[in-house]
DSSP file (Angstrom, degrees, kcal/mol; ACC not computed):
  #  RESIDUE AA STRUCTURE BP1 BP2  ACC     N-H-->O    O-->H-N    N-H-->O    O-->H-N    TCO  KAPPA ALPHA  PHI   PSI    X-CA   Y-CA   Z-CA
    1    1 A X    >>        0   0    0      0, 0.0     4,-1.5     0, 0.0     3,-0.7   0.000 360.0 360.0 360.0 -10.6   19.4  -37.0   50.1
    2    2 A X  H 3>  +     0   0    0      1,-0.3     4,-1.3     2,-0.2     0, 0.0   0.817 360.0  60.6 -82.9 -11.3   21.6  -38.8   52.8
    3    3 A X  H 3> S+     0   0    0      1,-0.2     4,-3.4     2,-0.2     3,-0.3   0.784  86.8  62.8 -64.2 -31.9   24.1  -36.7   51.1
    4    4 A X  H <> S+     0   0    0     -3,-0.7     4,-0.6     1,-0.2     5,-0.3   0.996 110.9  43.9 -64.2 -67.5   22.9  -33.3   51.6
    5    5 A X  H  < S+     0   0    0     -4,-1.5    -1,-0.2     1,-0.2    -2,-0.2   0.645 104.4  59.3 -74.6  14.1   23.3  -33.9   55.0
    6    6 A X  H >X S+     0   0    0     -4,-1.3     3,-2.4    -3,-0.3     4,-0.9   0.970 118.4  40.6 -61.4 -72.1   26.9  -35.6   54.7
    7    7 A X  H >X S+     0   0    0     -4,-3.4     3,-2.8     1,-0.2     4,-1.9   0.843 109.0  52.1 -35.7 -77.9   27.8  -32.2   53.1
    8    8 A X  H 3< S+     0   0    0     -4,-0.6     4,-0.3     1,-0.3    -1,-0.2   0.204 106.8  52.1 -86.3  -3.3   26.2  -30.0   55.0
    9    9 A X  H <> S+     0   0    0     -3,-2.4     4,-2.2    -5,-0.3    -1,-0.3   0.716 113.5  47.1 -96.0 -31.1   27.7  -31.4   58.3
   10   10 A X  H <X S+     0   0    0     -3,-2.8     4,-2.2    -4,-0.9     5,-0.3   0.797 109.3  54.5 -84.5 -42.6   31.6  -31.1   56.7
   11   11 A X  H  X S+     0   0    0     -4,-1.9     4,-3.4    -5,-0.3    -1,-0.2   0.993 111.1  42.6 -78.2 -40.9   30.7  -27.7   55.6
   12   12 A X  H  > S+     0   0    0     -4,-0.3     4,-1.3     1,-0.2    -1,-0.2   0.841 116.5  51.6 -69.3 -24.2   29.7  -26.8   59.4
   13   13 A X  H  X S+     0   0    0     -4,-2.2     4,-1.7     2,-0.2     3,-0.3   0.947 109.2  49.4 -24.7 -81.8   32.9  -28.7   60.4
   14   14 A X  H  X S+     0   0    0     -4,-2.2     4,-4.1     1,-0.3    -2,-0.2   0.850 112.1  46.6 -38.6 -70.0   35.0  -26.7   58.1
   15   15 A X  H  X S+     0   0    0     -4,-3.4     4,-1.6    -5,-0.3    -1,-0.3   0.900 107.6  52.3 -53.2 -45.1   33.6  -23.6   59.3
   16   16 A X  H >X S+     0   0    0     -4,-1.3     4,-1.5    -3,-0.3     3,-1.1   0.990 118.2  46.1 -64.8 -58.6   34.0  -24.2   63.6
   17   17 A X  H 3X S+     0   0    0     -4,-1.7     4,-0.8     1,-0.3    -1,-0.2   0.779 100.1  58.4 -82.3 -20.0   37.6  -25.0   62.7
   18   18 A X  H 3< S+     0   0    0     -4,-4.1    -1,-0.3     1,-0.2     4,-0.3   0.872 114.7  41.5 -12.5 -76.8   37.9  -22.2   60.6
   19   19 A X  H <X S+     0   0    0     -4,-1.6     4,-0.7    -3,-1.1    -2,-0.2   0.548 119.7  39.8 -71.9 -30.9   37.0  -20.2   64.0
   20   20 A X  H >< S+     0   0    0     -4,-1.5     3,-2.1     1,-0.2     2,-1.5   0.885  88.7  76.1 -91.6 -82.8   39.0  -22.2   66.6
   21   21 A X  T 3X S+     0   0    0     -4,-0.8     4,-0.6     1,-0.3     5,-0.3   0.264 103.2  43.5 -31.0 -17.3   42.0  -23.0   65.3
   22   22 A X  H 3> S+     0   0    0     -2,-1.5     4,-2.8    -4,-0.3    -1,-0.3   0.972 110.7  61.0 -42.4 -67.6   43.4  -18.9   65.9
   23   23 A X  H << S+     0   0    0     -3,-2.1    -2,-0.2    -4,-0.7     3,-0.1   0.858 118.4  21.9 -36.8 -82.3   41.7  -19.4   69.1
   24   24 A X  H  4 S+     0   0    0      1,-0.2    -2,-0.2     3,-0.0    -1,-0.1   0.964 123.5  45.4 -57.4 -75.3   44.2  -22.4   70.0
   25   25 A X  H  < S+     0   0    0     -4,-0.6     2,-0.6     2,-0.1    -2,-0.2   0.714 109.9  61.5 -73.7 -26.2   47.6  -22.2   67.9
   26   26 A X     <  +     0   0    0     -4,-2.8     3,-0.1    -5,-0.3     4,-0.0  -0.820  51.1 137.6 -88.4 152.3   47.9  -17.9   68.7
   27   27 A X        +     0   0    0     -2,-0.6     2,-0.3     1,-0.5    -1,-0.2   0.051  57.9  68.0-155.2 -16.8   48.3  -17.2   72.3
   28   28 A X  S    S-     0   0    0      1,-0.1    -1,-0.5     0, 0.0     3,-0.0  -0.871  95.5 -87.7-114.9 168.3   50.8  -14.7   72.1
   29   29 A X        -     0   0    0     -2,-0.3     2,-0.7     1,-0.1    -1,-0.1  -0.067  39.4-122.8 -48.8 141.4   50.6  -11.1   70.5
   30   30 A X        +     0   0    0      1,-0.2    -1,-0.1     5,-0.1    -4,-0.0  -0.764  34.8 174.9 -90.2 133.5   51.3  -11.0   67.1
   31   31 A X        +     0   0    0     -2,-0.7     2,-0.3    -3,-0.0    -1,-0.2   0.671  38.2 109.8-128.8 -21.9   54.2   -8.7   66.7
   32   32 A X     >  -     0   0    0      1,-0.1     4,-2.1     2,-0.1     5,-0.2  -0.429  56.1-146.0 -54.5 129.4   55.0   -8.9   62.9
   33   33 A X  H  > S+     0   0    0     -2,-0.3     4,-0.7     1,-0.2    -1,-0.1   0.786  93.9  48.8  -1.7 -78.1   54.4   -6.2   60.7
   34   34 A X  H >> S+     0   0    0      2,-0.2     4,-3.5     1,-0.2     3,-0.5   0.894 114.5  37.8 -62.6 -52.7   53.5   -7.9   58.0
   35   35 A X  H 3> S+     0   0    0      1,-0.3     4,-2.7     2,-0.2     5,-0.3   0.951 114.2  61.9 -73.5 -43.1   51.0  -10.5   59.3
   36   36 A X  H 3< S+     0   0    0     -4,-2.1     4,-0.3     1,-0.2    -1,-0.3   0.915 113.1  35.5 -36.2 -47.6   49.9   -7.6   61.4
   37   37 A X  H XX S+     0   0    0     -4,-0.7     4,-1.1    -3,-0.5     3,-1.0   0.942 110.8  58.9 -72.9 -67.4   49.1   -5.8   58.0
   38   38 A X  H 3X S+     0   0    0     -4,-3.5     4,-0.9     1,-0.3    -2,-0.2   0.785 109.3  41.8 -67.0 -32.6   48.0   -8.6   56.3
   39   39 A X  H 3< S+     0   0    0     -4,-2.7    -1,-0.3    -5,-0.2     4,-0.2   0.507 110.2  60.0 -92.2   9.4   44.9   -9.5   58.9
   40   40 A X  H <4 S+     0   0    0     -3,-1.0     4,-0.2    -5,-0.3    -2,-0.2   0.719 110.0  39.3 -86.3 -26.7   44.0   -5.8   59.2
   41   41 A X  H  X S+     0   0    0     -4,-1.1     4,-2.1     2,-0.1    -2,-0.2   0.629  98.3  84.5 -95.1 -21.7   43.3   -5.7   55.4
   42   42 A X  H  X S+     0   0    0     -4,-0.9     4,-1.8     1,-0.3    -1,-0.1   0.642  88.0  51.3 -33.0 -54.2   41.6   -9.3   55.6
   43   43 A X  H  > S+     0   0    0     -4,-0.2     4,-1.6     2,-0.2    -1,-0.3   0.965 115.7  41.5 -61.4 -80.6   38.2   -7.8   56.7
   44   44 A X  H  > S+     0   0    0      1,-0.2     4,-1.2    -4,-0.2     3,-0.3   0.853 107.1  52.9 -43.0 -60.9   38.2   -5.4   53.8
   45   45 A X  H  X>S+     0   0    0     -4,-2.1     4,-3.8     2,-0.2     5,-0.5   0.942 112.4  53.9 -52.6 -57.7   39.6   -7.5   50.6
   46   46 A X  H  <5S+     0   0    0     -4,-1.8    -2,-0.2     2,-0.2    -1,-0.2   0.845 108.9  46.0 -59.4 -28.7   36.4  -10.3   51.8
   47   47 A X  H >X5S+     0   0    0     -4,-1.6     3,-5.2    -3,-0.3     4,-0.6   0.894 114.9  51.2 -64.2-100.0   33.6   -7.5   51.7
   48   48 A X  H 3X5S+     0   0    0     -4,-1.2     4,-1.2     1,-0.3    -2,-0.2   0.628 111.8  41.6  -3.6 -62.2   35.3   -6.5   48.3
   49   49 A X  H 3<5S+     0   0    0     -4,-3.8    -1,-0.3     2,-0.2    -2,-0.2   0.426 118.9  50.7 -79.3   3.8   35.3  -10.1   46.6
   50   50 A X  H <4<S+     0   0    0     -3,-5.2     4,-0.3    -5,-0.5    -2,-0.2   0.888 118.3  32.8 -98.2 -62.0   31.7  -10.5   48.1
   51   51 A X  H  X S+     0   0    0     -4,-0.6     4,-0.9     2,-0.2    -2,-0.2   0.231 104.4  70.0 -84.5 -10.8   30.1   -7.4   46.9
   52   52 A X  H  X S+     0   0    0     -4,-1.2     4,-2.2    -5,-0.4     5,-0.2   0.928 109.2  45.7 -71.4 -70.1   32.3   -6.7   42.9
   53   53 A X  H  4 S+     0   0    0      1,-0.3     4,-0.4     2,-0.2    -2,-0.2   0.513 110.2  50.4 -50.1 -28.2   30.2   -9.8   41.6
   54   54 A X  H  > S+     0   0    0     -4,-0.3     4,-1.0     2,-0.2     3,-0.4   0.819 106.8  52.6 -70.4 -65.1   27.1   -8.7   43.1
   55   55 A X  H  X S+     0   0    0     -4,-0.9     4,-0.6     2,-0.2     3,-0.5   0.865 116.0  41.7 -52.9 -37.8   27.3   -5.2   41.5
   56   56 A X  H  < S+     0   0    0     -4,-2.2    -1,-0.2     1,-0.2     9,-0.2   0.832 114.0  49.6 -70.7 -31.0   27.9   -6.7   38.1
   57   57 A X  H  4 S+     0   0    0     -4,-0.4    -2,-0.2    -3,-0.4    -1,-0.2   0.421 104.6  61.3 -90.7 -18.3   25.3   -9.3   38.5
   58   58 A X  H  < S+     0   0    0     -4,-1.0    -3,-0.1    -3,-0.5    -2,-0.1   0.637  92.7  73.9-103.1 -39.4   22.2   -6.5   39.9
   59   59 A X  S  < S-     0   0    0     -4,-0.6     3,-0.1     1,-0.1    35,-0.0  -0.250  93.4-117.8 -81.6-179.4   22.1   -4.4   36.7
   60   60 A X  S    S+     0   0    0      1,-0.0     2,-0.4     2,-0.0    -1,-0.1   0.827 104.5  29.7 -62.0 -38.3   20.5   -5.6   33.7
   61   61 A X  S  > S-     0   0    0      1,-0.1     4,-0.9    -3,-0.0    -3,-0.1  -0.878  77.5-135.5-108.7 157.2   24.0   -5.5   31.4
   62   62 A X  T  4 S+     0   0    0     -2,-0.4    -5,-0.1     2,-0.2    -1,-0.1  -0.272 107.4  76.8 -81.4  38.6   27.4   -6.2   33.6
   63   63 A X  T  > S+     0   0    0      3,-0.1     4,-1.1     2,-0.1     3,-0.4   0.713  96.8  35.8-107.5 -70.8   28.2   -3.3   31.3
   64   64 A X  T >4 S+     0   0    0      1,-0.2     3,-0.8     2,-0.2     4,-0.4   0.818 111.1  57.3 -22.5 -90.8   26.2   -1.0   33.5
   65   65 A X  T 3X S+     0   0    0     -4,-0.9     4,-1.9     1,-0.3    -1,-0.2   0.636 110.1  50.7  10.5 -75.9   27.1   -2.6   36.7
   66   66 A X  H 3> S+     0   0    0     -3,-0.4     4,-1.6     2,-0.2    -1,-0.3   0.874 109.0  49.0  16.7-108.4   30.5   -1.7   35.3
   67   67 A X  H << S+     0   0    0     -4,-1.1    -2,-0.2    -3,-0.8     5,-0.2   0.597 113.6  45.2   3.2 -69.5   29.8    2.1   34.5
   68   68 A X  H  > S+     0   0    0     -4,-0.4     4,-0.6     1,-0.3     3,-0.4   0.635 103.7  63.8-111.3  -7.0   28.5    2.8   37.4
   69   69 A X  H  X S+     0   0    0     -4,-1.9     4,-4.1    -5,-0.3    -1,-0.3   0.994 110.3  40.5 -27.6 -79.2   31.2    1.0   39.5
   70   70 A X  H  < S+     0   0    0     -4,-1.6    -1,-0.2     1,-0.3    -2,-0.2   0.273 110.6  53.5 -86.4  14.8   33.7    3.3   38.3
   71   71 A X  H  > S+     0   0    0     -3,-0.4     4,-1.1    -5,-0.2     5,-0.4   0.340 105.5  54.3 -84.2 -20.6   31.8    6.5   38.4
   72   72 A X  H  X S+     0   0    0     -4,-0.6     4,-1.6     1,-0.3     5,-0.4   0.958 116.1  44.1 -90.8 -40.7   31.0    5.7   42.1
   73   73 A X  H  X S+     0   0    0     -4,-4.1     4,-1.4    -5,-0.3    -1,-0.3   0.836 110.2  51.1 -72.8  -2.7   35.4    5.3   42.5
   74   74 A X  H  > S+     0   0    0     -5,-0.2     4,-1.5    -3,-0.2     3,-0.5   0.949 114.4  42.0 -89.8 -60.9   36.2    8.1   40.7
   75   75 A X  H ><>S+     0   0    0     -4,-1.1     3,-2.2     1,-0.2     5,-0.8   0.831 113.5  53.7 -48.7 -53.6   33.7   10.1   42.9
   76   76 A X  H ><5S+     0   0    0     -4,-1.6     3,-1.3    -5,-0.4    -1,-0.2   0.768 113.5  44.2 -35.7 -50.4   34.9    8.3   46.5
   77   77 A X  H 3<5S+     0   0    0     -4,-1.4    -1,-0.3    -3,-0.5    -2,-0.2   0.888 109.5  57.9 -79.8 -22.2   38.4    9.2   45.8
   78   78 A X  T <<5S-     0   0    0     -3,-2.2    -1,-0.3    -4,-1.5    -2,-0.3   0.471 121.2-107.7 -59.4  -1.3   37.2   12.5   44.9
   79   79 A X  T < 5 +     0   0    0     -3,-1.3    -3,-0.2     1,-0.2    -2,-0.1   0.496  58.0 157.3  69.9  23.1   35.8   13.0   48.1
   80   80 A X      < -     0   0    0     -5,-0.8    -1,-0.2     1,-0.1     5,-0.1  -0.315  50.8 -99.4 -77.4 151.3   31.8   12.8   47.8
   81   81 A X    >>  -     0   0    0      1,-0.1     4,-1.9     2,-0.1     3,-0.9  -0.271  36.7-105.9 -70.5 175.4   30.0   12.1   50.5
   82   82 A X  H 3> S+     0   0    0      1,-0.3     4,-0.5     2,-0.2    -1,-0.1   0.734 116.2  53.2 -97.0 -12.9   29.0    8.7   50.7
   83   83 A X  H 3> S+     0   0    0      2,-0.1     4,-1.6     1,-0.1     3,-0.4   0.855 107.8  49.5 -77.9 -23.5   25.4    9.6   49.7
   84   84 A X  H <> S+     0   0    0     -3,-0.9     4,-3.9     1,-0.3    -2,-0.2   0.770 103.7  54.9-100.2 -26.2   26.2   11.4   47.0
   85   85 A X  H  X S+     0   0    0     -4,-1.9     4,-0.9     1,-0.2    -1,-0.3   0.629 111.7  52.3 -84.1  -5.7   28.5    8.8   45.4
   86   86 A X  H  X S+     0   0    0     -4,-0.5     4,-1.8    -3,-0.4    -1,-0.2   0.908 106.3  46.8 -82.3 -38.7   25.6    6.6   45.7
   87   87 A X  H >X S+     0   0    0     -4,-1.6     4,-3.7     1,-0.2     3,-0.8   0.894 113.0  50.9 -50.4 -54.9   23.1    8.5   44.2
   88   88 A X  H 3X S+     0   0    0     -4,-3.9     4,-2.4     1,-0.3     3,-0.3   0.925 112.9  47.3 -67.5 -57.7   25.4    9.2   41.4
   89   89 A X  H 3X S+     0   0    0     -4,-0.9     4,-2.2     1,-0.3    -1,-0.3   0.673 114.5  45.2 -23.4 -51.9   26.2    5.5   40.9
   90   90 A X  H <X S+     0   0    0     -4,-1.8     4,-2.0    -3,-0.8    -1,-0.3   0.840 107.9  53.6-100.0 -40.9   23.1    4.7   41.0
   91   91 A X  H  X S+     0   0    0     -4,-3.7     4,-0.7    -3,-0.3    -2,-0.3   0.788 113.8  55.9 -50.2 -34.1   21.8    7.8   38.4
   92   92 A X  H >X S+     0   0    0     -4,-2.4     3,-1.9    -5,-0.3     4,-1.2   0.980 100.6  51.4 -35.0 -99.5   24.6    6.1   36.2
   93   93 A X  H 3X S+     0   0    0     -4,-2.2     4,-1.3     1,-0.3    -2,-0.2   0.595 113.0  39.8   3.9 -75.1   23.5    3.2   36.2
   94   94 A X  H 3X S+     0   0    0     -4,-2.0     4,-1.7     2,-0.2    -1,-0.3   0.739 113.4  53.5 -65.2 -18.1   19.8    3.9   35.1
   95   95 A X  H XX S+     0   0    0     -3,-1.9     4,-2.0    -4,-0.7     3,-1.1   0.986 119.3  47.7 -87.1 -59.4   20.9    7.1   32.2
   96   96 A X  H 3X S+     0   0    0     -4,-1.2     4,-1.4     1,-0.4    -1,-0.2   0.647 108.1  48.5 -78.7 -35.0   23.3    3.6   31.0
   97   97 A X  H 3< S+     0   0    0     -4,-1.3    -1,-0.4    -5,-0.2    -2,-0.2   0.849 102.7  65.4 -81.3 -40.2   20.7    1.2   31.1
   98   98 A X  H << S+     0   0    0     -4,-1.7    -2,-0.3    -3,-1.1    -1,-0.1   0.978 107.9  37.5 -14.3 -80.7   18.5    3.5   29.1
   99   99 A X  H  <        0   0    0     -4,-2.0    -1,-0.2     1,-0.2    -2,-0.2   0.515 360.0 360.0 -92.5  -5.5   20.7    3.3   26.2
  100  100 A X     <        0   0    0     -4,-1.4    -1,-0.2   -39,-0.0    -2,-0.1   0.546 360.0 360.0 -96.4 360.0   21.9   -0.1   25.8
């Protein structure tokens, strides 16, 4: 048990330095492109890897999960409103769970 909290002090470690070290080592603007680019998408890509695994893991099959994945991009890029692409996703989903 002493362990848990061995861990569980490293993990909160891990995290604060996570959050400072920016804090200290940038002080000036960042004026590359690239790195400019690369923490703008940062935000976006972590939501992504958080939330793919989830969606597969919620239905019953990851087959579904799947399905209704790529009906809900095909509508988004088509332009559906963001209700609609849920709905559909989510009407997927169940007509697909139906029948396997």
């Amino acid at each position: 048990m002493d362990r848990v909290y061995l861990y569980l002090l490293v993990m909160a470690v891990v995290t604060y330095l996570i959050r400072l070290l920016p804090l200290t080592l940038i002080r000036k603007e960042i004026k590359n492109t690239y790195i400019k680019s690369f923490l703008y998408y940062v935000p976006y890509v972590t939501l992504a890897v958080m939330v793919f695994p989830a969606i597969l893991d919620s239905t019953a099959s990851p087959i579904s999960g799947l399905i209704g994945f790529l009906i809900a991009v095909i509508f988004a890029y088509s332009g559906a409103s963001l209700f609609n692409v849920a709905l559909i996703a989510c009407l997927s989903v169940f007509i697909v769970e139906r029948f396997i």
